[in-house]
MILO-75846 format. One record per residue: residue in three letters; x, y, z of N, C-alpha, C, O, CB in turn. Coordinates in steps of 0.05 Angstrom, whole numbers, plus 5000, padded with zeros to 4 digits. Glycine has a CB too. Layout:
N
ALAXYZXYZXYZXYZXYZ;...
***
This chain:
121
UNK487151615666489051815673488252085662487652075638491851735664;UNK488052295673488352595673489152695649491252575644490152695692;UNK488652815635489952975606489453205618487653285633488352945571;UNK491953315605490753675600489053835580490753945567492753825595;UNK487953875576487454055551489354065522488453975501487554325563;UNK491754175524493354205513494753995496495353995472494354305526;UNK495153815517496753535516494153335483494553235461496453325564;UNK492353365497490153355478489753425457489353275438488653425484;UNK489553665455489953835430492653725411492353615389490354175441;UNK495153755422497553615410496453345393496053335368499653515437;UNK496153135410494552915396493952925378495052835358492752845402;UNK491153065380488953135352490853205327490953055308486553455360;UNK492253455327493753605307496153335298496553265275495253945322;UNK497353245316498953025295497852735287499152545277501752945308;UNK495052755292493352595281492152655251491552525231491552575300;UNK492152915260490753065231492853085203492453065179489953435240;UNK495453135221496953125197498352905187499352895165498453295198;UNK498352675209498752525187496752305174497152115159500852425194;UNK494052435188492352355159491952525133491152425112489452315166;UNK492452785134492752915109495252795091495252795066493153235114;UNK497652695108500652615091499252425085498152495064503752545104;UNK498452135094496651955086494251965058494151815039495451925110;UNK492752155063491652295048491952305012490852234992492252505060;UNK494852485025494752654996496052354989494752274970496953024989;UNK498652114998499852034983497951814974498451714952502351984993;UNK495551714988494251574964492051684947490651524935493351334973;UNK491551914945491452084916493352044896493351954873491752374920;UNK494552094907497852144885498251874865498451854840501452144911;UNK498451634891498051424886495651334858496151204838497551344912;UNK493051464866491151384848491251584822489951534802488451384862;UNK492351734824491751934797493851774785493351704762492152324798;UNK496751664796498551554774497251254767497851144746502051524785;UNK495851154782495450864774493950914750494250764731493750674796;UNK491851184748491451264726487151284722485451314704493651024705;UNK487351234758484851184765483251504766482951604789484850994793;UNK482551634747482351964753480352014771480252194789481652144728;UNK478551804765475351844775476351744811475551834833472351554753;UNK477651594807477051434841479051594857478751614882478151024845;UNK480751694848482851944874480752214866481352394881487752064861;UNK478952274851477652464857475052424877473852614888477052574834;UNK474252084879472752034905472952074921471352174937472351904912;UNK475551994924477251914952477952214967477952264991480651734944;UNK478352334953479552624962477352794970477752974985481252794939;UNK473952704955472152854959471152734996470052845015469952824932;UNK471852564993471352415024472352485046471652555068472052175027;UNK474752435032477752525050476652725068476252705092480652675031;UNK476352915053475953205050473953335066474053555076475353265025;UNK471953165067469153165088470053005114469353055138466152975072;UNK471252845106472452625141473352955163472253035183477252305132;UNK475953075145477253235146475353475159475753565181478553265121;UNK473553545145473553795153470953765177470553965189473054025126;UNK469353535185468153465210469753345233468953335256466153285205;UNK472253265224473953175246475453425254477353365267475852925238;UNK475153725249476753935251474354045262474854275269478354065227;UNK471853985266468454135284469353935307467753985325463954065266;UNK471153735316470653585336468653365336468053245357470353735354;UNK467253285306466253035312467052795311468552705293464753015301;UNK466052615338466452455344468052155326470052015328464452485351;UNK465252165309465551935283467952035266469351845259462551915261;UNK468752275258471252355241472352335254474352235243471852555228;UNK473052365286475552385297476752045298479051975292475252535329;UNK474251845307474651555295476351395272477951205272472551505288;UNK475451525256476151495228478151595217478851545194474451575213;UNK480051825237481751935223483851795240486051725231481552235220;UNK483151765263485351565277485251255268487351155274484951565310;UNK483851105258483550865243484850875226486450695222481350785235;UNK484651135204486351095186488851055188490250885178486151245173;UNK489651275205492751365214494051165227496451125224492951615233;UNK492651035241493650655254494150485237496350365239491550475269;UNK491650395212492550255188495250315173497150175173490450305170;UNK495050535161497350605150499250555164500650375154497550825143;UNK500150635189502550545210502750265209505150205209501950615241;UNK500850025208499949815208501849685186503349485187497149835205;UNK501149875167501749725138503749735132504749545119500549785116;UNK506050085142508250185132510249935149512049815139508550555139;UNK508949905185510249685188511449425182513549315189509849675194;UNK508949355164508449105145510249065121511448875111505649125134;UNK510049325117512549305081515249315096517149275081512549675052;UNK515749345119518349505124519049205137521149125126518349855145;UNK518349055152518648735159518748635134520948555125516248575177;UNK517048625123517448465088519748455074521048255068516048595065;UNK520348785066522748805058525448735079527648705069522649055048;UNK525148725099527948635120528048285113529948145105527148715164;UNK525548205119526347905112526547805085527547575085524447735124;UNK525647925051527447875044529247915030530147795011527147785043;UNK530348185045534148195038535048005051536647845041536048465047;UNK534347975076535647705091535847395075537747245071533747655119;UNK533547375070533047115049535647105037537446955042530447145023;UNK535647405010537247364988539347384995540947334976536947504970;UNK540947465028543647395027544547245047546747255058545147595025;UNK542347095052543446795067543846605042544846375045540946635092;UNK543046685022543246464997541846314993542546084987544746314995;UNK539046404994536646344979535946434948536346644936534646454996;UNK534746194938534246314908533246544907530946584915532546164892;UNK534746744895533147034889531847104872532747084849534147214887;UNK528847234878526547224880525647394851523747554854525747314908;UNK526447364832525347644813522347704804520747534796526847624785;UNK521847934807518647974792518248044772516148004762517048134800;UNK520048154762520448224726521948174721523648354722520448444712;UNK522647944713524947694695524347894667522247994662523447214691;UNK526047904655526347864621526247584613525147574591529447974609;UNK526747364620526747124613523147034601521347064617528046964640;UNK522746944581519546824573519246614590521246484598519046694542;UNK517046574597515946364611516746064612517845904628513546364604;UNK515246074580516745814564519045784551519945964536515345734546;UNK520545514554523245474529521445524505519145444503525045114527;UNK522845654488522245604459522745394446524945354437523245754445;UNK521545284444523145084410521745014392519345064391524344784411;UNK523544854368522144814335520344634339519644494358524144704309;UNK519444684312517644484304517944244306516544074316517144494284;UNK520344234294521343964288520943834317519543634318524543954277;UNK522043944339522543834370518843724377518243534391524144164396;UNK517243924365514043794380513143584359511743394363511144074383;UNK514243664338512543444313514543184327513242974326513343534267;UNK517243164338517842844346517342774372517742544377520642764344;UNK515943004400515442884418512042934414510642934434517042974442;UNK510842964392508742874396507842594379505542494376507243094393;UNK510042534370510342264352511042014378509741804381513342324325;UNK512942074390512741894418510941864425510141634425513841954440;UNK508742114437506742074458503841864435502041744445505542464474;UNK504341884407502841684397504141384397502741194388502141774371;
***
C-alpha cells in the first residue's frame, strides 16, 4: 500500500521517541541497580543506534524499531502478569509473598535436636 511522505516521517519520529523514553528508562534503571559502568555502555550505544537511525540508516532504523516492539512486548507481559495475579489473590488463592519477614526455618532448642537426633539413632 501507498505511503505518503509525511505519513512516514510521523512513524519514524514516534519511533524515535519512544526509543529515547525506552532509552533513558533503562539507564536510569542501571545507574540505580548501581551498575555505573554498564548504563554508561548502554547509553554510549544507545547513542550511536540514535544518531545513525536520525542519517536514515537502514540497520539503526531496524534496531530502533526492534527495540521499541520488545519493550511493548514486555510492558505487555508485566501488565498480563500482574492482572492474573491480583486475580489469583482474590479468588482465594494462597497469597504469594516475596519478602516475608518470616525465617525460612522454625527455630528451635537444642534440647529439641539433641532428642530427635537421639531417635534417628
Amino acid at each position: 500500500m501507498f505511503q505518503f511522505q509525511h505519513e512516514v516521517q510521523r512513524k519514524e519520529k514516534i519511533y524515535v521517541i519512544l526509543f529515547v523514553i525506552s532509552v533513558l528508562i533503562n539507564v536510569v534503571l542501571f545507574f540505580v541497580d548501581g551498575s555505573i559502568l554498564r548504563g554508561i555502555i548502554s547509553l554510549l550505544v544507545f547513542t550511536i543506534v540514535l544518531h545513525y537511525g536520525l542519517r536514515k540508516k537502514v540497520w539503526a532504523a531496524l534496531i530502533i524499531k526492534y527495540m521499541v516492539w520488545i519493550h511493548i512486548v514486555l510492558l505487555f507481559i508485566i501488565f498480563l502478569t500482574m492482572i492474573i495475579m491480583d486475580l489469583r489473590q482474590d479468588s482465594g488463592h494462597k497469597k504469594i509473598k516475596f519478602f516475608s519477614a518470616q525465617p525460612p526455618f522454625r527455630k528451635c532448642s537444642t534440647s529439641q535436636v539433641n532428642r530427635q537426633s537421639e531417635k534417628s539413632l
